[in-house]
C-alpha positions as CSV (number, residue, x, y, z in Angstrom):
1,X,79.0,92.6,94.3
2,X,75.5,93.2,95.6
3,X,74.5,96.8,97.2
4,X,76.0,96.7,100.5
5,X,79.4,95.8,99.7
6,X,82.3,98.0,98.4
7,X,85.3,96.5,96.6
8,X,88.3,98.3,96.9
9,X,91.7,97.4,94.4
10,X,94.6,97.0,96.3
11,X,96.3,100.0,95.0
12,X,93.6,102.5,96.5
13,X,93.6,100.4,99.7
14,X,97.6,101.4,99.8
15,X,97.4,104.8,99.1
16,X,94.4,105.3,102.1
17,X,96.7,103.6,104.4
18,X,100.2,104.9,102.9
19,X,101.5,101.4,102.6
20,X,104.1,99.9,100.2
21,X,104.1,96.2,101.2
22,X,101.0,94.0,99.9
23,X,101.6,91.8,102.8
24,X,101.2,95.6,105.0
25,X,97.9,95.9,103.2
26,X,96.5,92.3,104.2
27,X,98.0,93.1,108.1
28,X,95.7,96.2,108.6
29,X,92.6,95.3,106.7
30,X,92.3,91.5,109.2
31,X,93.3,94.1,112.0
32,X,89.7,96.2,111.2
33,X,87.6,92.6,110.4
34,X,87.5,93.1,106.8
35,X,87.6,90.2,104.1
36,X,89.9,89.5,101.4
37,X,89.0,87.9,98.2
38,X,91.0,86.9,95.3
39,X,89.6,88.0,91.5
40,X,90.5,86.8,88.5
41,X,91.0,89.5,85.6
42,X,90.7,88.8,81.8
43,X,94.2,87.3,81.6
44,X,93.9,84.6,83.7
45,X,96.2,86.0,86.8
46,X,94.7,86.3,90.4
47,X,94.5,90.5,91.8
48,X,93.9,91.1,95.0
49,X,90.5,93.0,95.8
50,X,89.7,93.6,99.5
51,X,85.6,94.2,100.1
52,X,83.2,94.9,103.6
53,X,80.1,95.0,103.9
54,X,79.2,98.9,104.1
55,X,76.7,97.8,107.0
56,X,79.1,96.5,108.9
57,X,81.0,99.5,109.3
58,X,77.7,101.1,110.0
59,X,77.3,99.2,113.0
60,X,80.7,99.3,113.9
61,X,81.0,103.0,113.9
62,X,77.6,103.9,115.6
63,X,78.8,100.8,118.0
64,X,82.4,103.4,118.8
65,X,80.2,106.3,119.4
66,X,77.9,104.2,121.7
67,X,81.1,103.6,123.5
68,X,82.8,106.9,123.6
69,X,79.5,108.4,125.2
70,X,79.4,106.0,127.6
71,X,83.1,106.7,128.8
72,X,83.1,109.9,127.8
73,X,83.6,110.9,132.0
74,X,85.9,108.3,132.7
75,X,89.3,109.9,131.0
76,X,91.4,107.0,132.1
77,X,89.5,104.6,129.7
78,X,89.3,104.2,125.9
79,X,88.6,102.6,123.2
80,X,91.0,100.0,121.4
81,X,88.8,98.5,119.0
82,X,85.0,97.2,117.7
83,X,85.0,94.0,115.2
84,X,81.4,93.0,113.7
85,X,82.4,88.9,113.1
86,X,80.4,87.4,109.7
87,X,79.2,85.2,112.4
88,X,77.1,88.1,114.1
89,X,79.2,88.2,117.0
90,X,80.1,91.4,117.8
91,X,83.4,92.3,119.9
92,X,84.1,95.9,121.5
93,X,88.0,96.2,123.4
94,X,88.4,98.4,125.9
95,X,91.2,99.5,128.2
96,X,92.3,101.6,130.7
97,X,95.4,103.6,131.8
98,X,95.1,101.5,135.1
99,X,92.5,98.6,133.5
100,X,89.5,98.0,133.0
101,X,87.0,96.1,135.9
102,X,84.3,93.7,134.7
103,X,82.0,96.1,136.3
104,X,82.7,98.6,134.0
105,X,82.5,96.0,131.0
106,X,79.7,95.2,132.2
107,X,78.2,98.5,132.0
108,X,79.4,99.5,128.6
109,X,77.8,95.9,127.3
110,X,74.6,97.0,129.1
111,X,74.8,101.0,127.1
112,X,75.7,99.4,124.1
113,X,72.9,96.8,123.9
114,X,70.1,98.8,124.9
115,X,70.5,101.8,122.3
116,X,71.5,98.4,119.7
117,X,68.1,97.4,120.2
118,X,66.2,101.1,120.6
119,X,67.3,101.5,117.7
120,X,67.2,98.6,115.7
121,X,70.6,98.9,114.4
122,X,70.8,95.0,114.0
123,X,68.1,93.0,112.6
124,X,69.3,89.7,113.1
125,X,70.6,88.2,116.5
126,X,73.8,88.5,117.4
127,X,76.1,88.0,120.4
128,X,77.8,91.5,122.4
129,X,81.1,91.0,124.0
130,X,82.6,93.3,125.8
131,X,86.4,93.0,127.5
132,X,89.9,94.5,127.6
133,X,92.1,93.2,124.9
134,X,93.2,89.7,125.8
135,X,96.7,88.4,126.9
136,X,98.7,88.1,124.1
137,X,96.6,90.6,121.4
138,X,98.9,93.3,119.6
139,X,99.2,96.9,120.7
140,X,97.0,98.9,117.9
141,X,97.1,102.0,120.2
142,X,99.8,104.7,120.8
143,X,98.2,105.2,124.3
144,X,98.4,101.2,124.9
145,X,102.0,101.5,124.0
146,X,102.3,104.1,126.9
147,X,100.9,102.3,129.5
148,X,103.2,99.3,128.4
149,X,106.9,101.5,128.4
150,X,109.5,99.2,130.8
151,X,107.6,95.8,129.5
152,X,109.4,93.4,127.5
153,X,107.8,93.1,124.1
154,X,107.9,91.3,120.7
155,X,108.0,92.8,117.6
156,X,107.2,91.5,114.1
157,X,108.7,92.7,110.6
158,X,107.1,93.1,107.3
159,X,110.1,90.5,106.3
160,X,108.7,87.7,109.2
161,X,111.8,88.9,111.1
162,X,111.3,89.3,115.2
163,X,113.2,91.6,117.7
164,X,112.8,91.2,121.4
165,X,113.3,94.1,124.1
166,X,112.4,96.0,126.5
167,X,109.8,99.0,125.4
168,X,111.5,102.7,126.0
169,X,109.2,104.9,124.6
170,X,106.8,105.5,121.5
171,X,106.5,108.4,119.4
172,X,103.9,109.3,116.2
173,X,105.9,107.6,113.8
174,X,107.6,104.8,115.8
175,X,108.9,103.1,118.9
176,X,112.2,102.4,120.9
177,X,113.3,99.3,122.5
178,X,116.2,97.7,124.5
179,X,117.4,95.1,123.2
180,X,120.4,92.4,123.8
181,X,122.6,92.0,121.4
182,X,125.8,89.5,121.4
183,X,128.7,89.6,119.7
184,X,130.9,86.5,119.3
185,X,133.4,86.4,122.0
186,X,131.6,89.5,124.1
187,X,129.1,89.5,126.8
188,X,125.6,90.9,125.6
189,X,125.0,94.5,125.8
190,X,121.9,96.6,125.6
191,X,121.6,98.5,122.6
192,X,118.2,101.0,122.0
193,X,116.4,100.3,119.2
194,X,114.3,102.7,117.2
195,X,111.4,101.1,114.8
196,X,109.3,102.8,112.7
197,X,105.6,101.7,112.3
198,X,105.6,101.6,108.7
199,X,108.0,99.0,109.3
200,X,106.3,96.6,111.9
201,X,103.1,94.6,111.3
202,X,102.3,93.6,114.8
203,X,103.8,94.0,118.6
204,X,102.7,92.2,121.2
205,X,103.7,92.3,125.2
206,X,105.4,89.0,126.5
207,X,104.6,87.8,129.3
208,X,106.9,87.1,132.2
209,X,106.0,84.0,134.6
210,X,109.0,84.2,136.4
């Protein structure tokens, strides 16, 4: 591995993120735009290494504190997330209680960019884009789950299962849904759910075109 890059062995990856599934471990490392590689040890069988560049996260992280000043009066906004792409493009998410306005995108881009360059955090040339979290892109905050409670919402399993409901609450560890359940013979009923993070890999809120 050359000097900028740190290899991590899976089992250190799941104790930093308390996770006993390997497919777990894959889900949250993609979610923070790092790469997976496969190595072969002395016996011939393939384990898993995960490895990112260490100036990536550099940029990344000066790239959140960029952000956090520059909505640091505006309590009803926040950041969801900042990806640094292999392909130099570089994607900041933000939301708001209420939303966020392209103005106000606009302005965070325009912060972001100018200190980027000040300071020369990025030699090469790259491309800034700055939104809210598109249609369709998984929850990865508590305070986006919030602003979604009374939405109907999909929920994925570590086992590839799916549940469907309506979103009721969220707490530290977990969240609760309605959802419809039939028996043979009876009429669907509502029955609240509780699901434990540990236990989900991704939710996403459907959307209704009714």
């Amino acid at each position: 591995a050359s000097a900028c890059t740190l290899i991590l062995p899976l089992e250190q990856v799941k104790q930093q993120f308390d996770l006993q599934h390997f497919r777990s471990a894959i889900f949250i490392l993609r979610k923070y735009s790092y790469l997976c590689r496969d190595i072969e040890d002395k016996r011939g069988r393939v384990s898993p290494f995960f490895c990112f560049s260490k100036l990536d996260m550099q940029v990344e992280n000066r790239v959140r504190e960029l952000v956090e000043e520059k909505i640091a009066d505006r309590p009803e906004l926040f950041l969801v997330e900042v990806k640094m792409l292999p392909n130099n493009k570089l994607i900041i998410h933000v939301d708001g209680d209420e939303g966020i306005s392209i103005q106000d995108c606009a302005a965070i881009s325009r912060h972001v960019g100018f200190h980027l360059e000040e300071e020369n955090v990025l030699e090469k040339a790259y491309n800034l884009e700055v939104s809210s979290p598109g249609v369709g892109e998984p929850l990865k905050l508590k305070r986006q789950y919030e602003k979604n409670i009374g939405r109907e919402v999909s929920v994925k399993f570590l086992n590839g299962d799916k549940k469907e409901g309506k979103l009721l609450s969220v707490e530290d560890t977990g969240i609760t849904i309605a959802e419809s359940v039939k028996e043979k013979g009876k009429k669907a009923t509502l029955v609240d759910t509780n699901i434990e993070f540990n236990n989900m890999t991704e939710v996403k809120v459907l959307i209704s075109f009714k």
